[in-house]
MIMI-412531 format. One record per residue (C-alpha): x, y, z; residue in three letters. Coordinates in Angstrom, 2 decimals, m for minus. Example, Ala and Ser with C-alpha at 12.3 -4.5 7.8 and 13.67 -1.06 7.14 Angstrom:
PT         x         y         z   res
PT     12.30     m4.50      7.80   ALA
PT     13.67     m1.06      7.14   SER
//
This chain:
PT         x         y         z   res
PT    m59.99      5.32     m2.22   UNK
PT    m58.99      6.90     m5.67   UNK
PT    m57.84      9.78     m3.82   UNK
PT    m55.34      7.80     m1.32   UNK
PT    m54.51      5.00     m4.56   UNK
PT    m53.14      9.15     m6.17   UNK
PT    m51.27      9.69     m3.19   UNK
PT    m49.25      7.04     m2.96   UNK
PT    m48.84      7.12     m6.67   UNK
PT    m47.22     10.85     m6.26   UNK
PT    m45.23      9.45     m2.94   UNK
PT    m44.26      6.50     m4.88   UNK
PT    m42.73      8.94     m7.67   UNK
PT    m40.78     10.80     m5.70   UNK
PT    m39.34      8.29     m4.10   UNK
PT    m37.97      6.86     m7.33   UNK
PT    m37.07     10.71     m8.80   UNK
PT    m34.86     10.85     m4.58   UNK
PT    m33.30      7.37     m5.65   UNK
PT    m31.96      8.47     m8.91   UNK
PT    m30.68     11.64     m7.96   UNK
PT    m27.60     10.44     m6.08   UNK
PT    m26.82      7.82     m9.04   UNK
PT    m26.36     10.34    m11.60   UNK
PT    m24.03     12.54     m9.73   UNK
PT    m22.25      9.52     m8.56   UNK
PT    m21.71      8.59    m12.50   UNK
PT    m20.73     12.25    m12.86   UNK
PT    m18.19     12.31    m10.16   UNK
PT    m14.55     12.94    m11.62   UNK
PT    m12.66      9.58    m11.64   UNK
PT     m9.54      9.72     m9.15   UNK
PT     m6.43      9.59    m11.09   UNK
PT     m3.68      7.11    m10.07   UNK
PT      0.11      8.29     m9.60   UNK
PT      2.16      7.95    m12.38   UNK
PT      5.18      5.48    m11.96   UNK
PT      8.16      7.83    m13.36   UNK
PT      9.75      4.29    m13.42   UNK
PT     10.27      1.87    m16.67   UNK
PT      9.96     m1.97    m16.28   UNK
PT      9.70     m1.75    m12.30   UNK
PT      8.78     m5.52    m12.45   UNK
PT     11.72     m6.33    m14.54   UNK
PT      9.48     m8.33    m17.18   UNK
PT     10.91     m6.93    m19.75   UNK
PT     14.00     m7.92    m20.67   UNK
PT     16.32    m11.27    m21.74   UNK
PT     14.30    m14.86    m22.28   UNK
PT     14.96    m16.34    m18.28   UNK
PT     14.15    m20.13    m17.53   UNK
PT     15.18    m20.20    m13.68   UNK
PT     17.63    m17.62    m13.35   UNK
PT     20.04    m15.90    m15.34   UNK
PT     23.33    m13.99    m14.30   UNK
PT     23.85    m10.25    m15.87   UNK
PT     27.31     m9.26    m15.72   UNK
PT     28.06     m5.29    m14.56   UNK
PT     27.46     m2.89    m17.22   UNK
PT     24.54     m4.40    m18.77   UNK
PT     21.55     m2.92    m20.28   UNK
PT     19.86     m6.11    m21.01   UNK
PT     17.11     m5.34    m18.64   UNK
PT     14.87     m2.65    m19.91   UNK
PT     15.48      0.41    m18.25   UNK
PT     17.96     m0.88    m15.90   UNK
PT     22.01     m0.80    m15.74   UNK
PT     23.46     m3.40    m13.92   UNK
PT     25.59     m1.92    m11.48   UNK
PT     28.50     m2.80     m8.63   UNK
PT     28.82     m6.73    m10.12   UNK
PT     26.75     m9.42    m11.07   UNK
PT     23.46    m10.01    m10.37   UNK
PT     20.66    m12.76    m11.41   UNK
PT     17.37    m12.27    m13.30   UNK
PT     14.74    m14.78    m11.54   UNK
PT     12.04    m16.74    m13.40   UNK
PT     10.81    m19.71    m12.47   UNK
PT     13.38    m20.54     m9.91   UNK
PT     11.29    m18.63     m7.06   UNK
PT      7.72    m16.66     m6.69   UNK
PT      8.12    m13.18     m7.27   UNK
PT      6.26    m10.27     m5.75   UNK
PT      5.00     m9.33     m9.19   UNK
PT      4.44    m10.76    m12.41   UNK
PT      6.70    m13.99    m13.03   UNK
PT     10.56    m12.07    m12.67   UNK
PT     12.63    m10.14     m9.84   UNK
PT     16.21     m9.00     m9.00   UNK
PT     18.60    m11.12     m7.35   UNK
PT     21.35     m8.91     m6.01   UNK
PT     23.58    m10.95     m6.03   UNK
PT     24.74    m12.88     m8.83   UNK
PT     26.39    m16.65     m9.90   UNK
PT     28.30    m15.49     m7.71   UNK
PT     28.44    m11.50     m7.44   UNK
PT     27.86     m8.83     m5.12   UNK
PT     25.89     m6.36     m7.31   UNK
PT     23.15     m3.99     m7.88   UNK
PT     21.51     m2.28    m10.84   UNK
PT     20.16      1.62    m11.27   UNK
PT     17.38      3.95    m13.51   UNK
PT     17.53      7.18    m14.30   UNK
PT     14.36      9.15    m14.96   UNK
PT     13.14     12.73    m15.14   UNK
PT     12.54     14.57    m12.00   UNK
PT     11.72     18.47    m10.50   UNK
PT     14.73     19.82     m8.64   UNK
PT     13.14     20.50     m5.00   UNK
PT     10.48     18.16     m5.19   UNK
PT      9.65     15.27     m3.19   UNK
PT      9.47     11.35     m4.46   UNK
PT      8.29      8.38     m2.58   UNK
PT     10.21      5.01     m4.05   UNK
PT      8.15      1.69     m3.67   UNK
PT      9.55     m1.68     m3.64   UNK
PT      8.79     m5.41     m3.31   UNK
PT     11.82     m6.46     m0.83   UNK
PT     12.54    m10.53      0.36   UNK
PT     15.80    m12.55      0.11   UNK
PT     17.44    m15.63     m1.22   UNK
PT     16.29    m18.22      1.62   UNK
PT     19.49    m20.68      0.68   UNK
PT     22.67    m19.96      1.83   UNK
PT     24.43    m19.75      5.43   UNK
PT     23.79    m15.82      6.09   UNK
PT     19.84    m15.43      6.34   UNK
PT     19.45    m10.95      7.49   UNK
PT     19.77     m9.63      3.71   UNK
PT     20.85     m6.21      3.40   UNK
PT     20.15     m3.75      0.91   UNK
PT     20.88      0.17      0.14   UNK
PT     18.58      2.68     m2.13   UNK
PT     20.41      6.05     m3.12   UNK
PT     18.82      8.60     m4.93   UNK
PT     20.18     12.39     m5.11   UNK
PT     22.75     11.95     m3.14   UNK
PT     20.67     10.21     m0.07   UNK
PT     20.56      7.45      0.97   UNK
PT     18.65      4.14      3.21   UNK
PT     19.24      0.51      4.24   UNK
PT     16.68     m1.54      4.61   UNK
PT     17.20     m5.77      6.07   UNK
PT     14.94     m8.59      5.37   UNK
PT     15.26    m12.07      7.55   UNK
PT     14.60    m15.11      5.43   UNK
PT     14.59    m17.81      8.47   UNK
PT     11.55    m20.14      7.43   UNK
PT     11.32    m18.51      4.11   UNK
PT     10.79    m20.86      0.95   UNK
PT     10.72    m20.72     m2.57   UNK
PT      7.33    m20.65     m3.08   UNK
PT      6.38    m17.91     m0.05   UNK
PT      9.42    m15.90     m0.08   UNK
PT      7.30    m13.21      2.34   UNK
PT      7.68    m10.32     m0.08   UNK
PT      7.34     m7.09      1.96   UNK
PT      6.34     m3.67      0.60   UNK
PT      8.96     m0.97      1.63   UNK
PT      8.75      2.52      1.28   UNK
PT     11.21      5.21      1.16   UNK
PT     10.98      9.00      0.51   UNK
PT     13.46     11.43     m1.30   UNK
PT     13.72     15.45     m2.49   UNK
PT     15.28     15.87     m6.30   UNK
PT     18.14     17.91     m6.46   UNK
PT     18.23     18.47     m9.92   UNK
PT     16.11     17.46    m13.90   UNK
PT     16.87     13.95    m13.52   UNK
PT     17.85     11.45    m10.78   UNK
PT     19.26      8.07    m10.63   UNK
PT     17.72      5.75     m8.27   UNK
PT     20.22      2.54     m7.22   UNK
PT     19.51     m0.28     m5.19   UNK
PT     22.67     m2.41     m4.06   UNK
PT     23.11     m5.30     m1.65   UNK
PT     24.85     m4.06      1.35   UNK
PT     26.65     m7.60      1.85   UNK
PT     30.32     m8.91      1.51   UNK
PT     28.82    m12.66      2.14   UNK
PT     26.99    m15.41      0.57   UNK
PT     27.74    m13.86     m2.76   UNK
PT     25.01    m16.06     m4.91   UNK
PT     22.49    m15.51     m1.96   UNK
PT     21.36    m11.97     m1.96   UNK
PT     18.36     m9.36     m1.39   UNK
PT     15.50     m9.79     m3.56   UNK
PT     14.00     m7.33     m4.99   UNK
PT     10.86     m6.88     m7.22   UNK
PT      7.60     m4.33     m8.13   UNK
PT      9.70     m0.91     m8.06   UNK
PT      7.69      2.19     m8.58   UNK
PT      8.48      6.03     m8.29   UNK
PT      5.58      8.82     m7.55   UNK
PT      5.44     12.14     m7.18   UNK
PT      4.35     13.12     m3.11   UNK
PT      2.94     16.52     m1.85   UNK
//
């Protein structure tokens, strides 16, 4: 009996030594590192105080990190739900037809993948928003159809598009692709830039 109670003590042991063994080379295990956005203030939360919305004439650097270009646009707040945080883009403005661009460092001949939240204005008459992203000297258009879209579920989508760097730094521009329903535009929020093999 003493001899079996020593046997199961040793069994018992090794069990728990077996157990532990894969724990402390999990906790050893080199964390995986997340991309770096090369983007600032992708979420536009930084930026002018914004109640609803608020236009930003052409030209403006009021938006951290951003230039408004090609017109007006409008700064969301509370006015709709945003993709991210509590403010988005607007392309198009009080009224304008606009768009608004970043330039950050890059690797001439290497390859970026550009992230974006992407929905539209659901008022006004035209309801297939168009936008276009341009970055070293290419180019994409992407639509979004707000029929049955709201205010409060805008049905954000997550779009991705992929470009090589011609040269140290590249300007990345997104820009409504409409001539129509100029205070109605594309929507666009959560903007991020990575590095891609």
């Amino acid at each position: 009996m003493k001899q079996r109670f020593v046997s199961f003590a040793v069994l018992t042991a090794i069990a728990a030594i077996l157990l532990l063994v894969p724990e402390r080379h999990a906790r050893s295990a080199p964390a995986i590192e997340k991309p770096v956005n090369l983007l600032v203030n992708g979420s536009f939360e930084e930026g002018p105080d914004v109640d609803k919305w608020l236009p930003v004439n052409e030209g403006s650097k009021d938006i951290k990190g951003w230039v408004v270009t090609r017109g007006q646009i409008d700064i969301v707040g509370s006015y709709w739900a945003a993709a991210d945080g509590k403010r988005c883009i607007d392309l198009h403005g009080s009224p304008g037809l606009g768009g608004i661009k970043q330039s950050f460092a890059t690797k001439k001949g290497q390859k970026y993948r550009v992230t974006f939240a992407f929905a539209g204005n659901p008022e006004g008459t035209n309801k297939i928003k168009k936008m276009g992203v341009s970055a070293a000297g290419q180019k994409e258009e992407f639509t979004f159809d707000t029929t049955d879209k709201k205010k409060d579920d805008m049905g954000w989508e997550t779009k991705k598009w992929e470009f090589k760097a011609n040269d140290k730094e590249t300007t990345l521009e997104f820009y409504t692709l409409m001539t129509d329903d100029t205070s109605c535009g594309p929507a666009l929020d959560n903007v991020s830039v990575i590095e891609i093999d």
